[in-house]
N, C-alpha and C positions, 0 to 999 in steps of 0.2 A: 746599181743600175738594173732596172727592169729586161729582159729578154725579152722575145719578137713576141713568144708566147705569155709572159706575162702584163704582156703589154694589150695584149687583146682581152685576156681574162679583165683589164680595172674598165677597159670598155664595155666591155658587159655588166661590168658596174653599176659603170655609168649611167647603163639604161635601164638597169634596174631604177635604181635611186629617183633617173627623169619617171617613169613609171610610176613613182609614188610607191616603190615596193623595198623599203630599207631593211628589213631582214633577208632579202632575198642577195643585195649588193651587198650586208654586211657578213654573209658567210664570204663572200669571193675576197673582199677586201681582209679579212682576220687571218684567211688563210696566206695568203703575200705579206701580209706584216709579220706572220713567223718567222719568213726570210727575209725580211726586209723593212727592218722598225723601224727604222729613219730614215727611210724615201720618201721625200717632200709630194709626189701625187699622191702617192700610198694614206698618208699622214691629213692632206687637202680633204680626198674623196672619204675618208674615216670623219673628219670635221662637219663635211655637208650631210652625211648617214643621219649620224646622229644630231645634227638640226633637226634633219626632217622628223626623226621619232621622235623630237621632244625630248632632248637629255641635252639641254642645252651646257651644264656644267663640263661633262665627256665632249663636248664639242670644240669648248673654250678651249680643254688640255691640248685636244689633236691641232687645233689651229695651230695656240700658239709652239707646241712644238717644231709645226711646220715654219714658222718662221724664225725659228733659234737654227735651223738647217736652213734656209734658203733667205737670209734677213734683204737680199736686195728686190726681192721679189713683189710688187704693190700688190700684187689680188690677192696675198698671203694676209698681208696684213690689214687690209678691208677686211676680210673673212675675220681672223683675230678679232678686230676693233668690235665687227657687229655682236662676237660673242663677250664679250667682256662689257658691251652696251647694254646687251639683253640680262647680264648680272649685274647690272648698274653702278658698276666697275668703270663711273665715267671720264676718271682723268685717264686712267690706263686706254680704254678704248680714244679718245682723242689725240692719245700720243702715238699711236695706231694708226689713225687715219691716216695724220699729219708725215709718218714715214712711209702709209701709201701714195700720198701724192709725189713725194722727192722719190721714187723707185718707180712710179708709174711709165709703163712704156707702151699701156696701150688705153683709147681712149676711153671705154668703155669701165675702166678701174678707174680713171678719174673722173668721169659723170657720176659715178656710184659713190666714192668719196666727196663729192660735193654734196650729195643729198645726205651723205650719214654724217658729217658734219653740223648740217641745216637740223637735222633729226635729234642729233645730241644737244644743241644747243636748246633748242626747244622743250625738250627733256627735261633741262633744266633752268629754263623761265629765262633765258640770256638770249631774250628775243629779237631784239637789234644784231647782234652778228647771227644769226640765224638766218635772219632775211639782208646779210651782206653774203655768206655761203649760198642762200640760194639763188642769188642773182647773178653769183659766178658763174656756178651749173647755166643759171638759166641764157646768160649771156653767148655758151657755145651752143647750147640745146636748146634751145627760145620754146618749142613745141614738149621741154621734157614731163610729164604728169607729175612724176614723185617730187621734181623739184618746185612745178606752180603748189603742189598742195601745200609743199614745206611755208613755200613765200604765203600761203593764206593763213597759215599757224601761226607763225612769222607777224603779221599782220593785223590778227583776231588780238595777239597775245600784248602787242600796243597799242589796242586800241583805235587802231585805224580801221573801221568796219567795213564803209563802204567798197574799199577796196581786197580787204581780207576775205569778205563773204564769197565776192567772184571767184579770188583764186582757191579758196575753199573746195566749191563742187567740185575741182577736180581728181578729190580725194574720194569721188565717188565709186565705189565699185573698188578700191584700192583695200589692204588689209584693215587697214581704221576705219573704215566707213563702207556699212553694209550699203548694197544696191538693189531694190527688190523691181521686179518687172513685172508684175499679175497677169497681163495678156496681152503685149505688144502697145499699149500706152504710150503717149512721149510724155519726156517729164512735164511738171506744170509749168509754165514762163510767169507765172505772174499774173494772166489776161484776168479780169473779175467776169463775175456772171459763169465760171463752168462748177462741175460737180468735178470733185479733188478727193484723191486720195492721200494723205500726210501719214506716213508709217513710220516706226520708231527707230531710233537705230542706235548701236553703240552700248550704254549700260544705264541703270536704273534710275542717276544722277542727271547723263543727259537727257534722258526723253521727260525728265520734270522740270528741267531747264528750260526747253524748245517750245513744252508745250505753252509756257508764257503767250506766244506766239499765236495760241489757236486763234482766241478772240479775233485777231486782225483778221486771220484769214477766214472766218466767218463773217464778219463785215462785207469780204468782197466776193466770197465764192456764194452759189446758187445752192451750193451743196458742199458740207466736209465731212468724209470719212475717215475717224481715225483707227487706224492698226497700230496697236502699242503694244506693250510687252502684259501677257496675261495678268502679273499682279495691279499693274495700274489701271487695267479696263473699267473697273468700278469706281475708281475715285475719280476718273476722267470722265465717266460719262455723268455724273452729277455734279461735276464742274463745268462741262460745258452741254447743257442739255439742248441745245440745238445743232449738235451734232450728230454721229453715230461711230458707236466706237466701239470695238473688236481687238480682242487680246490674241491675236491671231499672228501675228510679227513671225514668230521664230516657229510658226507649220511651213512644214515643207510635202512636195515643191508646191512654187510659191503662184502658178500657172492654176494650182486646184484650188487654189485658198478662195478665193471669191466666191463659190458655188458650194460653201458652208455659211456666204452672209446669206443675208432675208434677202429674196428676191428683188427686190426695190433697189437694194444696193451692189449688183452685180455689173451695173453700165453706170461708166463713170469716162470725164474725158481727159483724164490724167492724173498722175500721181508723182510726190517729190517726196524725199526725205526730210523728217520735219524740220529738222536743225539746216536747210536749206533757205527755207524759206524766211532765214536773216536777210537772206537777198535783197528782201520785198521792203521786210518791216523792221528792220531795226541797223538803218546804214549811219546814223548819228548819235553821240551820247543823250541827246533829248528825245530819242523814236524810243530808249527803254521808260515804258512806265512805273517799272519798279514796286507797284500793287501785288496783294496777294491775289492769286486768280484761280485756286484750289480751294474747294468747299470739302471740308471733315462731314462726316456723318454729324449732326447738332446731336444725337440722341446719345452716341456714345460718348460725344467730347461730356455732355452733361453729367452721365455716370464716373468718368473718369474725376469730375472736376468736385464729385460730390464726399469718393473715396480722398482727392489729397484735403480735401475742409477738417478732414478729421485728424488730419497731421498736424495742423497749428503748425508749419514751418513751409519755406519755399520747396517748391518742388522743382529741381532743373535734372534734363537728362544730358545724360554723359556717355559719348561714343569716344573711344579711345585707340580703333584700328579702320582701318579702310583702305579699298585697292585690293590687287591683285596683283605677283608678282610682277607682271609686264608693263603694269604703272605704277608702278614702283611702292609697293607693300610695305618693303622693307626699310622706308622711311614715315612711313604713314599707321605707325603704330607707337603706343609706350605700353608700358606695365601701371598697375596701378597703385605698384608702390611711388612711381615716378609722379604721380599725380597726386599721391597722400597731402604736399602744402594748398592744394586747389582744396581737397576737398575738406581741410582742418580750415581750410578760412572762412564757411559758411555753415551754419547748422541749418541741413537742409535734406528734405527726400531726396535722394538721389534714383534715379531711375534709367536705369541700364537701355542704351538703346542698340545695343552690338546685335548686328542680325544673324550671327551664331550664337549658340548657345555659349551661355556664359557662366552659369551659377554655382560652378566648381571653382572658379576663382574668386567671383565675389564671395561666395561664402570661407573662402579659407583667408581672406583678405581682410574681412568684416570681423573675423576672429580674432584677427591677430591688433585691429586698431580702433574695433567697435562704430565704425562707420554709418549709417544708415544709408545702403543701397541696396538694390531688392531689381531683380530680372522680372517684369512682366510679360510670359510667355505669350499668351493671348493676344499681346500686343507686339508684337515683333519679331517671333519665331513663328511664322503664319506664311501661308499663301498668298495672301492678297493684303497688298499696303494698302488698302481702304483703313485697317487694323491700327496701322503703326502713325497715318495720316490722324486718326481719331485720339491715340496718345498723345503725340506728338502736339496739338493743336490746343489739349490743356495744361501745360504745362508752364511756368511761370518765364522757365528760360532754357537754352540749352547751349551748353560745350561739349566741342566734337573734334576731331581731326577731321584731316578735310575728306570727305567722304558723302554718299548719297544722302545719309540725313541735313546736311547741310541745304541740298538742295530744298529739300521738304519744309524744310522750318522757311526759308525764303519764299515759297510759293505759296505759304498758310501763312506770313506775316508774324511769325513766331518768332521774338528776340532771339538770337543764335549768335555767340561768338565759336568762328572756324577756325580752327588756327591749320597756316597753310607751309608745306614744308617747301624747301630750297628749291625741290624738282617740284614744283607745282603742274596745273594744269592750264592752258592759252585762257579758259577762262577766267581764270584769279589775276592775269595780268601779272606781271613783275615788281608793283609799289601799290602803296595804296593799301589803306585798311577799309576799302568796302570798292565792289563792284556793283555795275550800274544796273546788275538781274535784279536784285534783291534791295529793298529798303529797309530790312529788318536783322539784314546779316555783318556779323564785324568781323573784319579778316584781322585776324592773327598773324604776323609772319615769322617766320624761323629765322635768328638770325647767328652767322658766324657759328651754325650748325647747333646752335644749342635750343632749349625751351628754355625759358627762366619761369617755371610754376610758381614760386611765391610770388616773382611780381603778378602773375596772371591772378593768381588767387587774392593779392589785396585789390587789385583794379575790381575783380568782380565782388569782392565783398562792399568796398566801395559803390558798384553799381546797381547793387541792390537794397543800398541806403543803410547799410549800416555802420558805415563812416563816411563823414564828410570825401565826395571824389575828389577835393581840390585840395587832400592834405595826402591824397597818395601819391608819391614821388616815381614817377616809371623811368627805366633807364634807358 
């Protein structure tokens, strides 16, 4: 048990930590845990520290420590479940939830257990009770934000749009979804006839997703200004040349950003996040038109397409990791030993599209099994995806995990098979070997946790004619 005096010391903590100042709380907190290693606040406030600095693994231990010391306690184990979510430790974390709701004794542990329920399930493409968790939440809390955005994940991820889109915005301003404000603007409703601003938001994937989207809303605005993420400004502004478009997204603050565009473009009568304005134009599976609506440089796909002529073989690229750990990396990766039957089934250039550097592996990989793949630096270890857009758009065909090139090959009408893993994203939907963005992309799915690469590797030797496809057997 804590003393009168150490009981004020974790309050000071505490206010450190609210502060945003975790080395400041974690010298007060290290020092009490010398006397006192297994005091459940001690152990709690040690968990939330190091959240905040980012050592989510030391958070996970402190949690669940704390709840091997105090197991009837619900906010112990929400805390737990969220750290063992953020390792993607997902049955662990939902057996977690599930013991803070039977322990829960105040309501606020159980609104937050509804939503990390909705959250996990979503995580992992198990979309239906996802949007039955957040109708619970939302049934005591009708007005709760985390839980409407959960039900528009929920709801994107089955395909029901028109109603998913709504509850969608209100993930705006929340951690998933940047909120940018230029000058006191309201967002856009929709109305046609105004000048708009549509900025990027999220990662390199979405905003080539969303941007599907511009056309419509050039049809009805007076004016579109896009703010995207620097490397797309150039392949967006030659895709849609009646717009204007600024790679300006991620300057800060976001109050001065306008008065670096051209004076032309500094009065505008609103602005939305692009992936917003699904709102508008894509509430039914028939609103997607599933066209490529990204234009390659012609002069480079030319050069590109004149280098593989001299290869006499197909040319397919092959990305093999994607994500970041918070969406989940550590399922969205192999080796490329793992993928040796893929790439023994086709005599083919193979063409590296990993957007890190890679050529220490292909080349100790190519040694060991004489492979032909080869890293084009020029084209994917670059600044500006105009680069990778111009690769990517000569190429005969490409396999990827699920990742931002996938998006790319969908938006340039490039054959792509994605293959998509267990914890997918609301946009891959939960079945189904193709989504309604793309016409040119084949979803893959992971099943009962495994790849099967030779079958994957005879379908695509198969699909690229050199065996009859209707004598390869898929299981």
């Amino acid at each position: 048990m804590l003393n009168d005096a150490e009981k004020k010391s974790l309050l000071k903590a505490q206010g450190f930590w609210e502060a945003q100042k975790p080395d400041d709380a974690w010298d007060i907190v290290r020092k009490l845990l010398m006397e006192h290693p297994f005091e459940p606040p001690l152990l709690q406030m040690a968990g939330h520290i190091y959240e905040l600095a980012g050592n989510v693994p030391v958070s996970y231990h402190f949690f669940r420590q704390a709840t091997e010391q105090e197991p009837r306690e619900g906010s112990g184990w929400v805390n737990f479940g969220r750290m063992a979510e953020e390792l993607w430790r997902s049955d662990e974390a939902e057996r977690a939830y599930h013991k803070a709701l039977k322990y829960s004794n105040r309501e606020e542990t159980t609104r937050c257990t509804y939503g990390n329920l909705a959250a996990l399930c979503i995580d992992n493409a198990r979309y239906a009770e996802a949007e039955e968790w957040a109708r619970k939440g939302l049934e005591k809390w009708p007005s709760d934000e985390g839980n409407l955005c959960n039900l528009g994940f929920a709801q994107l991820g089955q395909r029901n749009w028109a109603e998913g889109w709504k509850n969608y915005r209100h993930c705006l301003g929340l951690k998933t979804r940047t909120r940018i404000n230029y000058r006191g603007e309201p967002d856009w409703d929709g109305t046609p006839g105004k000048t708009v601003v549509l900025y990027g938001e999220q990662g390199l994937g979405d905003e080539i997703s969303f941007a599907s989207m511009v056309p419509d809303a050039l049809k009805a605005c007076k004016k579109v200004i896009v703010d995207c993420d620097v490397r797309l400004a150039n392949l967006f502004q030659r895709s849609f040349p009646e717009a204007k478009v600024y790679g300006t997204r991620k300057v800060k603050p976001y109050s001065e950003k306008p008065l670096k565009w051209d004076k032309e473009d500094r009065d505008f009568d609103a602005s939305l996040a692009i992936g917003q304005i699904g709102e508008y134009y894509r509430t039914s599976a028939e609103s997607f038109p599933a066209t490529p609506y990204l234009v390659p440089d012609p002069d480079r796909v030319l050069m590109w397409k004149a280098l593989w002529k001299s290869k006499g073989k197909p040319v397919i690229g092959i990305a093999w990791q994607g994500g970041i750990p918070k969406t989940g990396a550590k399922f969205r990766k192999w080796t490329l030993e793992q993928l040796l039957p893929v790439f023994q089934s086709v005599d083919a250039h193979w063409i590296c599209l990993e957007y890190k550097p890679a050529a220490g592996e292909i080349e100790a990989f190519r040694a060991k099994y004489s492979i032909d793949i080869k890293e084009y630096a020029n084209g994917t270890l670059t600044s500006d995806y105009d680069d990778t857009a111009a690769l990517v758009a000569s190429l005969d065909h490409v396999f990827c995990m699920q990742t931002a090139v996938a998006h790319l090959c969908g938006a340039l009408g490039v054959p792509c098979w994605v293959c998509v893993p267990s914890s997918s994203q609301w946009r891959y939907g939960g079945e189904g070997d193709s989504i309604p963005w793309y016409s040119s992309l084949k979803v893959i799915r992971q099943t009962k946790g495994e790849w099967r690469f030779d079958v994957i590797g005879q379908r695509l030797r198969a699909h690229l004619g050199f065996v009859q496809e209707d004598s390869v057997r898929v299981a």
